[in-house]
Structure formats: structure tokens, C-alpha cells
N, C-alpha and C positions, 0 to 999 in steps of 0.2 A: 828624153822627156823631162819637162823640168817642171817642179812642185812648187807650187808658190803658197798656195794653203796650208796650213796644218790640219792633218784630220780630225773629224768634232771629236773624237775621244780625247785628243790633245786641247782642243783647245780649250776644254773645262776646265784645264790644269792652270794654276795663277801661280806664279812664283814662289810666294812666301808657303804654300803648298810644299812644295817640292824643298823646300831648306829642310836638313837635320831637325829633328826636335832637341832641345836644348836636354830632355832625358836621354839623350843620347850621348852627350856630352862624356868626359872621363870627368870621374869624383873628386878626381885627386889629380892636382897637374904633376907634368914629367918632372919636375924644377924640387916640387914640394916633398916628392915621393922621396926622389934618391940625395936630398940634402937633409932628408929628417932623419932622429934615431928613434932608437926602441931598447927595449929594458930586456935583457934574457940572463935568466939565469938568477943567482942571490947578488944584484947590486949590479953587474954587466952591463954598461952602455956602448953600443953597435951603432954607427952610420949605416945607414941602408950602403951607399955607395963605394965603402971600406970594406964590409963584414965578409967573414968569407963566404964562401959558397952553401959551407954545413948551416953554417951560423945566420944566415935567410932561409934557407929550408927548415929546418927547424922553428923555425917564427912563422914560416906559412903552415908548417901545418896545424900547429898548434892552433893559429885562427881558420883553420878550414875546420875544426870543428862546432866553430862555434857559429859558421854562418846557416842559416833560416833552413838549407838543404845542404847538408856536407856532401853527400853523394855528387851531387850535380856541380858543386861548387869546386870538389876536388876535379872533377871530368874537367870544368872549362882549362883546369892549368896545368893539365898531360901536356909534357912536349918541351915548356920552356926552360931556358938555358938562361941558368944565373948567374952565370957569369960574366950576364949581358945585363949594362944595365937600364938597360930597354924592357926585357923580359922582368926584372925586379918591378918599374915601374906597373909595369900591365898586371903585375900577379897581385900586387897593392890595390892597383882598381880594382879587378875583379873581383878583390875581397871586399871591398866596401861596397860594391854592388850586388852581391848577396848576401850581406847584413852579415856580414862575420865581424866579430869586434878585434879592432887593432888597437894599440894605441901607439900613434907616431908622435913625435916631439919635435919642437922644428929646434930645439937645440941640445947640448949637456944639461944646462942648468935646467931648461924645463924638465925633464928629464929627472935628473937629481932630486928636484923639487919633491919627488911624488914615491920615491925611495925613501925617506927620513920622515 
């Protein structure tokens, strides 16, 4: 038997309906995340995509507390592996999606800049 209509529950459906909302979107692109640095420590600047494993964990957690629900915020990032740096990127958004303050620098001197 072959269907040639869509059933009326489908067919209420319009396309731009069905796209992503744009809040859906990641906050921070893959590119942005693991080419930026961050400051730890007295004077220390870190490449997301260099630092070691301690040395990004230590910088998540430090902004998981400061995001809107730590609890819930620390739950979304059970699991990932930083050594990936796929996993670095997703734990970046995830924090800027529940309002945890980071601050990434897209270079050394921005970076620098904010040390002196």
C-alpha cells in the first residue's frame, strides 16, 4: 500500500517549524574554544588545546561554581575526557550555557593585557 498524503498532524508541520532554534545553537564555536587561552594561576597562560589534562580541569571547575546552578551544571559534564579536544570544547559551552563566568582570550597578548 503506498501513501501518498501526509497525515493532517504532519501536515500542520511547515519547515522553518522544524529547523533548530538558533538557542540551540553552541555559544562558543569548536575553532574559538580550543584556539583560545585562559589565565590560571599567578600570571600562567594555558591554550585550551595545549594545557594539560589537570590544568583544564582545574579551570572547569573553578567556573562550575560559578555558573547560575553548580549542581546541575557540574552533572551536565560527568563523563568527559580531556584529553579530547572535542570534550574541552563541549565543557566550554556547556559552561557558558549555564551562566558560569570564563574568561577565554583569543590570544597571549589579550591575555597579558588583563594580568598587568
Amino acid at each position: 500500500m503506498k501513501i501518498t498524503a501526509l497525515p493532517p498532524a504532519l501536515e500542520a508541520i511547515r519547515e522553518e517549524d522544524a529547523l533548530v532554534s538558533k538557542s540551540a545553537s553552541p555559544k562558543l564555536t569548536y575553532r574559538q574554544a580550543v584556539n583560545s587561552y585562559f589565565i590560571a594561576g599567578p600570571g600562567q597562560i594555558y591554550r585550551v588545546a595545549e594545557c594539560s589534562i589537570e590544568q583544564f580541569t582545574a579551570l572547569v571547575a573553578g567556573c562550575v561554581i560559578t555558573a547560575k546552578n553548580p549542581k546541575v551544571c557540574a552533572g551536565a559534564l560527568v563523563g568527559l575526557d580531556y584529553s579530547e579536544l572535542l570534550s574541552r570544547w563541549y565543557a566550554l559551552d556547556t559552561l557558558r550555557v549555564y551562566g558560569a563566568k570564563i574568561r577565554l582570550y583569543p590570544s597571549t597578548e589579550g591575555a597579558e593585557g588583563t594580568i598587568h
